[in-house]
Each structure stands twice: as C-alpha cells, then as structure tokens.
N, C-alpha and C positions, 0 to 999 in steps of 0.2 A: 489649209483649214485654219480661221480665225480661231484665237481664245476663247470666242463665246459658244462658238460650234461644236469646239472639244469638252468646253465646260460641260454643257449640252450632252453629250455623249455618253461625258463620264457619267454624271448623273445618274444618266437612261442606266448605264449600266451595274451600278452600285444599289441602285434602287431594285433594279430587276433581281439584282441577287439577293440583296434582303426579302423580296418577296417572297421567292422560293427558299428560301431559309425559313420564314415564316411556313410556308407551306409542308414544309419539314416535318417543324415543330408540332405543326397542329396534330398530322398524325398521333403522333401522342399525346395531345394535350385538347385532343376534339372536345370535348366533356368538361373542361375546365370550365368553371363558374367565373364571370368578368365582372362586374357591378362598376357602372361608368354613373357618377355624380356630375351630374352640368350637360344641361343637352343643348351649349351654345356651338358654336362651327367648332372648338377645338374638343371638346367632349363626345359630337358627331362622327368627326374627322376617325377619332381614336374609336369608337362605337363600331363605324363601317370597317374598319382594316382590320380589328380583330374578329367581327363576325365576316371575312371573308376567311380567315381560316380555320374555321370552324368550332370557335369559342362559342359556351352560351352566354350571350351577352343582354345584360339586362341595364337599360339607360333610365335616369330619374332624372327630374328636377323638383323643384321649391314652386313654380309657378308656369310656365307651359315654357315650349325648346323657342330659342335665338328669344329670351324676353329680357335679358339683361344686358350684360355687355358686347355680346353680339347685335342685340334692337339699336346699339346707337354708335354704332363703330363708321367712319367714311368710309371703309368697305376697297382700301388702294392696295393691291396688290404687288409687292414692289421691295425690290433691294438693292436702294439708294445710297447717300452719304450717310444717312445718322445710322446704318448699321455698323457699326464698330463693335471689335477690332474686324480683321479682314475675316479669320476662323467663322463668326457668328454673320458677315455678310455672305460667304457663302453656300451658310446653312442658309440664307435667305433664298440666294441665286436658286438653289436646289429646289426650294420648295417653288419658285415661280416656275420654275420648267416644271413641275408635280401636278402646279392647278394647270397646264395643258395637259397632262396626262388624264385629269377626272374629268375635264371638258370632255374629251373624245367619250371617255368611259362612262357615264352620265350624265351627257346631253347639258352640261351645264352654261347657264349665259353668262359669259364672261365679254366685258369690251377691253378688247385688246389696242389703247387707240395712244401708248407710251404715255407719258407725263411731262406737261413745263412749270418751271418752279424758277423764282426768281425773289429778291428781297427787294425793300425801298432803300435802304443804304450802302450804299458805295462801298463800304468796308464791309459789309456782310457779302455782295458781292464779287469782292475780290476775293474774300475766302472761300464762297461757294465753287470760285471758278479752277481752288487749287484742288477742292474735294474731288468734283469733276474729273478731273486730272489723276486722282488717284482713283476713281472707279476705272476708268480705264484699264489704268495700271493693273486691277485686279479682275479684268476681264468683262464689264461692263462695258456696252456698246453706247456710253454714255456721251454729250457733246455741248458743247456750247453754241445754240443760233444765234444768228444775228435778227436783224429785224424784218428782213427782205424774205428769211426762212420762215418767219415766225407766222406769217400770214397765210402759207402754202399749208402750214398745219394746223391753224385755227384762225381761219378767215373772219369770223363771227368776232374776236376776242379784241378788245381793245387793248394795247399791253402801254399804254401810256409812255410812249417815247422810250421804253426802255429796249435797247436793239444788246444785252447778252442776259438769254437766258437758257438756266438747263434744260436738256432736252435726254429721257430714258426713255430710249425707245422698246424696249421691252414690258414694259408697267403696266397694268391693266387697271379694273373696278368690278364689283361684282356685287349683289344685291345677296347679304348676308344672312338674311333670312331665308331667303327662297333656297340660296344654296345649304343651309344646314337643313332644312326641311326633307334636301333632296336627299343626302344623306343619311339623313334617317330613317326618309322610304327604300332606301338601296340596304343598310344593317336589316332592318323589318324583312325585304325580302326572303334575306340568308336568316331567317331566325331571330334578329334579335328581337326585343320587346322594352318599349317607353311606356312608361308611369309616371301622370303628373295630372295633378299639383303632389307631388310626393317627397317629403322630408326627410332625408337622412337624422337619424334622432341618436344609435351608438351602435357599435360594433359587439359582434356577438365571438365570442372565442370559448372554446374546446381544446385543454392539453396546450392551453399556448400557442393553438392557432387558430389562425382568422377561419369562421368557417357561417358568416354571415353578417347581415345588417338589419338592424332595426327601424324603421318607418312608421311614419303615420298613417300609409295602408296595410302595416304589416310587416313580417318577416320577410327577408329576402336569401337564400341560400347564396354564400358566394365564398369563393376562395382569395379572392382579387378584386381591393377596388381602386378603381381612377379617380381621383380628387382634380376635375377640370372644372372647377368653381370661379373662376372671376374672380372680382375685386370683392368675393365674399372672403374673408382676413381669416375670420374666427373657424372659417373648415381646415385647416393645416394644422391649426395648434392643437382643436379637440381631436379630431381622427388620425392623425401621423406623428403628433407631438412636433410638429415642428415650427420654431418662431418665425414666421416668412415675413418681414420686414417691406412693406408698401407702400409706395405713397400716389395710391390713386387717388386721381381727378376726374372731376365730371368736365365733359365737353358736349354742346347742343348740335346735336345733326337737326337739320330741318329736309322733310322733301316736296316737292313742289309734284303737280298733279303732274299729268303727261301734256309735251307740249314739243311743237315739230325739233329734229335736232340743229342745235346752235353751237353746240360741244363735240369737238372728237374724241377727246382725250382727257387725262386729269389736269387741271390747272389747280397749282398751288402757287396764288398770289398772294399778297402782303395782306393781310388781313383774314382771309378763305381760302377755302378748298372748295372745289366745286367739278365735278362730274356729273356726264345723262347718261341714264344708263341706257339699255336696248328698249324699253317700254319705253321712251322718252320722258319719263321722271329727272329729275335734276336735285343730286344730293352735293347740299352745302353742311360743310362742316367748319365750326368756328378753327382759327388756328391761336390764337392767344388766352384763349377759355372764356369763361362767363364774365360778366363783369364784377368786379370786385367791391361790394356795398354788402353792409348790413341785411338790407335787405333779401338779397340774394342769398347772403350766406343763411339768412333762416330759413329761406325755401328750399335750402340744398340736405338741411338738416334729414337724420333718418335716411339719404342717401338715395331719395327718389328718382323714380325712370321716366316721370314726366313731372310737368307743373300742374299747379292743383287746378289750373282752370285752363279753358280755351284761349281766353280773350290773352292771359300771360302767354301761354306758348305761342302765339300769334307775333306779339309785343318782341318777342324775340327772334324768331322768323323775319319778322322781318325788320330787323333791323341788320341781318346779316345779308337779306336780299339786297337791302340799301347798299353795301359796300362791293355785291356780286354785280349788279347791277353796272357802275362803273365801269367794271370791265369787260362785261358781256350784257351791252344795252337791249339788247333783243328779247332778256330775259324780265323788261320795264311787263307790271302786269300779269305776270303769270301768279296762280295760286298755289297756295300752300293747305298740301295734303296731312304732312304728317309732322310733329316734331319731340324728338325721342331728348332724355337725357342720357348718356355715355358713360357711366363710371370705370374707366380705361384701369383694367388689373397691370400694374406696373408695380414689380420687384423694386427694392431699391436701388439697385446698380444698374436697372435698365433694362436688365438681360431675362430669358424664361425663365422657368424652375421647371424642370424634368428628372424626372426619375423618383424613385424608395424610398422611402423617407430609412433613415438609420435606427429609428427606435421601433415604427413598424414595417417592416420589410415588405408586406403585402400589400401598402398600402403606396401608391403610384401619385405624385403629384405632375400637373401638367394647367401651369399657370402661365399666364405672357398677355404684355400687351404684342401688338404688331399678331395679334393672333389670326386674322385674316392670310394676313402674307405666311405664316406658319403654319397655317391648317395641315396641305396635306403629307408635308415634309414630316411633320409630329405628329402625324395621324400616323402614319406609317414604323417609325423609329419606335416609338411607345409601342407600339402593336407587337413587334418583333424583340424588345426587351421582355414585354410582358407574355408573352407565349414562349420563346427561349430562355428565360432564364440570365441571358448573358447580356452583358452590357458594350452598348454601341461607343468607344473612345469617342468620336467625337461632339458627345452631348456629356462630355468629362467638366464640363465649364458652367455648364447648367443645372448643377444637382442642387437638392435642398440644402444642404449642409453645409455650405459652403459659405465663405465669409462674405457679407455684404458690405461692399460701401457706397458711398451717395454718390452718385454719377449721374447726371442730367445730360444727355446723351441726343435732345429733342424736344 
C-alpha cells in the first residue's frame, strides 16, 4: 500500500469517526439553535454538516449565497507546494479526499483531471522542482514531466519549449457556485433555512448568554453563531471581538461561454490559471493580480465584485484571454460570459482562522482563503467542535487568538 493510499484511508477513517461523534453529540444537542453568517462554499459546507446532525440551523447572508468570495474564486481544488507547513498540507490532503466523499453523496461536478504548473524562470524552476520533491516526501503523488509526457496530458496546450513541469495528479476544479448552492439544497432538505439579502446588525444576550441575533428581517433565535464571512474584516471585531489581521486582495476570474473541450486539467502557467470545467466553460484566473495604476486602484475602491460597466469587464477578459490564448490556441475566439471580481479572505500569515473567539465563546469564526480546497474538511471539524463542545487538536494552529505574522506563502 502507497503513502497516498494510506493517507487515504486514514482519513476515510478519522472522518468517519468524527461523524459519528458528531452523531453522538446531536442526540443531545438536536434542538440547538446554529446561526451560520456567509452562505459562501465555507458558510454552506459548515450549514450542511451541522444540519446533518440535527442542529436547527439558520444560514444568512448580506446579499444572496456564493455572491462574494466564493463568485470569484478559480475554484482548484488542491494540496500543493504553497500549503505550508506540512500539519496544514495535510489538513489540505484531507479535505481533497472529502470533496470525493460529497461528490458520491451529492451528485456534485467535480473534474478530476490533476494539475500542471510550471514558471518562466529557471530559478523559480529549480525551486519548484525541490518542492515537488518534498510533496512526495509527504505523501503527494506529485512529479515532474518532461515534455514527451506533457502532451499525453494536454495535447491541446502549447507549454512553449518548456519540457519540466509539475504534475498533481490528484487536484481537481469545481464550479463554486453551483456547488455551494448544492449544499444548501442538501442543509434545506434536513431543515435548515436561508435568509437573504439578510444583515447580521448585533447580538442579542440574556444573563450573559448568547441567546440571539439581530437582522434587518428581524430577530433570530440562536445559541451559536458561525462567523464564515470572507474578506468582510469588520464581522470579527464587532461580533467575536476579535482583531483578525488581513490583507486581502482582489483577483479577476473571467468565464468564457461553453465551447468543445481543449483542457483536461488545471493549467497554472506563467501568467494564468486556466481550467474547463464539465459544461465546457473555461475559467481563467489572473495569477499576478490586477494591474497596478491609479486608475484601477479607484475602481477597486468600496471593494466591488464587479466593474462598473460591461465594456471595462470585457477590457479585462480579455486581456487575460490574450496571454491564455498563447498557450492554448484553440481557445483564439471563444466568448466571454461572465467576469467576477475576487476579494480573496487571506489572514495575515496565510493560514484559516477556526474556532471561538476568546472573549465570545459562542461565537465560531471560520475564515480562509484556499477555502474551496477547505470546504468539506472545515465543514465537517467546525460541525463537530460546534455540536461537541470539544476541541479538534489539530485545528490548534488555526485559532483566532493567536499571534499573527506576515507570511506570503503564494
């Protein structure tokens, strides 16, 4: 049995057990009031695993569910080299073996078609190839092609003379919206209930405990709420008290209409990301961010999810198709459907934020970029803290409280 097999295994079975711990717990805790804030994939995620054990779970948002940092995420499911240290790669590993578990259990469309990632410099190369080399080492069935390989798996892709690039073959893509949506039709089944365009406005306590929330539709009864809010800053400090230190960035996904497939897999080349998904759509995502002008930065002001006009989001579309295009000529011509801004919730060390905040106990934060590839692993762990009572050791790294420092990690 390989290391990825057992990793595999293990997983399966540490998860199985928290499940049923969870299932446990519910028994006594059927009845508990849950109030989940953010109905992006990781707010979802957390929504459906507590309404499978029988929490009442009530989900909100500010403006309708996947409309912020889920609407503009590349959507790669994946735990690569930039997950550092190895503890938090394989809380990744865990959660990619997880999204095959909801696949089965929710019919979800996942392409499962690995990843190639390569640089223009030679020295960024040789370092990718040492990383490579340490995913291995930790169980990643991860490799270096050559060029002769490179074509067996994306015949279509131009890789411009470069004959070594990485190759995870486990990595998938998934369409971020449909899948939190699905999610939310699977919590709704078991009972839960979404409210939106709905405002979290302040917390309601009795004797010193949390025993509701306040809204712009109203009261909401709840003993427990989950702060899965994105790169919105200002919900930590007023509802948990706590300073959570970010420094999100906006990144442009652009998607292209549906058009035959040219793509198997994720390609992360010098410039872009680019994957098709199962509808033959084709999501490009910048990889060095927006451009940096005056200009831009006033359109970024207020921290919008789109540009104010057509013809701008176009202007940028394609201008990122111009560089996909190079590598994948086949994609000369094709249209552009949709293009989302991204404002990526990134802590400052890199890493999520999970768990209680210290000043309010009841109140649950669960913020991350890489929150696609952490969906079901933290939908899960969250669920099971917050129904037991007890705390998972290995999300010990990721608490609010905890000291931050600047780490560019990606």
């Amino acid at each position: 049995m390989d290391r990825r097999t057992l990793l595999k295994l293990m997983a399966a079975t540490a998860l199985a057990g928290t499940s049923a711990q969870i299932s446990a717990s519910a028994k006594n805790n059927s009845k508990e009031k849950v109030l989940v804030v953010g109905a992006g994939i990781i707010g979802a995620s957390i929504a459906y695993q507590l309404a499978k054990t029988g929490a009442d779970v009530t989900i909100i948002d500010g403006l309708a569910p996947a409309s912020h940092a889920s609407q503009g995420t590349f959507a790669w499911i994946n735990a690569t080299w930039a997950k550092q240290p190895q503890s938090y790669h394989a809380l990744n590993q865990e959660s990619v073996s997880s999204w095959g578990q909801l696949q089965n259990e929710l019919a979800l469309n996942i392409r499962w078609g690995g990843s190639l990632e390569w640089f223009s410099s030679e020295t960024r190369q040789d370092k990718l190839k040492l990383q490579i080399a340490e995913q291995v080492a930790w169980g990643e069935p991860a490799r270096m092609l050559s060029a002769s390989e490179l074509k067996q798996h994306e015949p279509q892709v131009n890789f411009q003379g470069q004959n070594r690039v990485a190759y995870s073959p486990n990595d998938g893509a998934i369409d971020p919206i449909a899948a939190t949506h699905t999610l939310l039709k699977a919590a709704g089944k078991l009972g839960a209930k979404l409210r939106y365009p709905c405002k979290l406005l302040e917390l309601t306590f009795a004797g010193g405990h949390l025993v509701g929330a306040e809204t712009n539709l109203g009261s909401i009864p709840t003993d427990k709420i989950v702060l899965a809010t994105g790169a919105a800053t200002d919900s930590a400090s007023r509802f948990a008290g706590v300073d959570l230190p970010q420094r999100s960035t906006p990144g442009v996904i652009a998607i292209t209409k549906p058009m035959p497939q040219v793509l198997n897999g994720v390609i992360s080349a010098p410039g872009i990301h680019m994957h098709q998904r199962l509808d033959g759509r084709i999501v490009l995502g910048e990889q060095s961010g927006p451009p940096k002008n005056e200009a831009h930065k006033y359109r970024l002001r207020g921290r919008p999810n789109a540009f104010p006009s057509r013809e701008r989001s176009i202007e940028h579309a394609n201008r990122m198709l111009a560089i996909a295009e190079v590598f994948c000529p086949k994609m000369a011509g094709v249209e552009v459907e949709d293009v989302h801004i991204g404002w990526r919730p990134l802590p400052l060390d890199g890493h999520p934020v999970i768990g209680a905040s210290v000043r309010q106990p009841n109140v649950y934060l669960a913020v991350m970029h890489s929150g696609v590839s952490l969906a079901p692993i933290v939908g899960q762990l969250a669920a099971y803290e917050l129904m037991s009572g007890k705390t998972v050791p290995r999300l010990d790294a990721y608490r609010p409280d905890r000291q931050y420092k600047r780490v560019k990690r990606y």
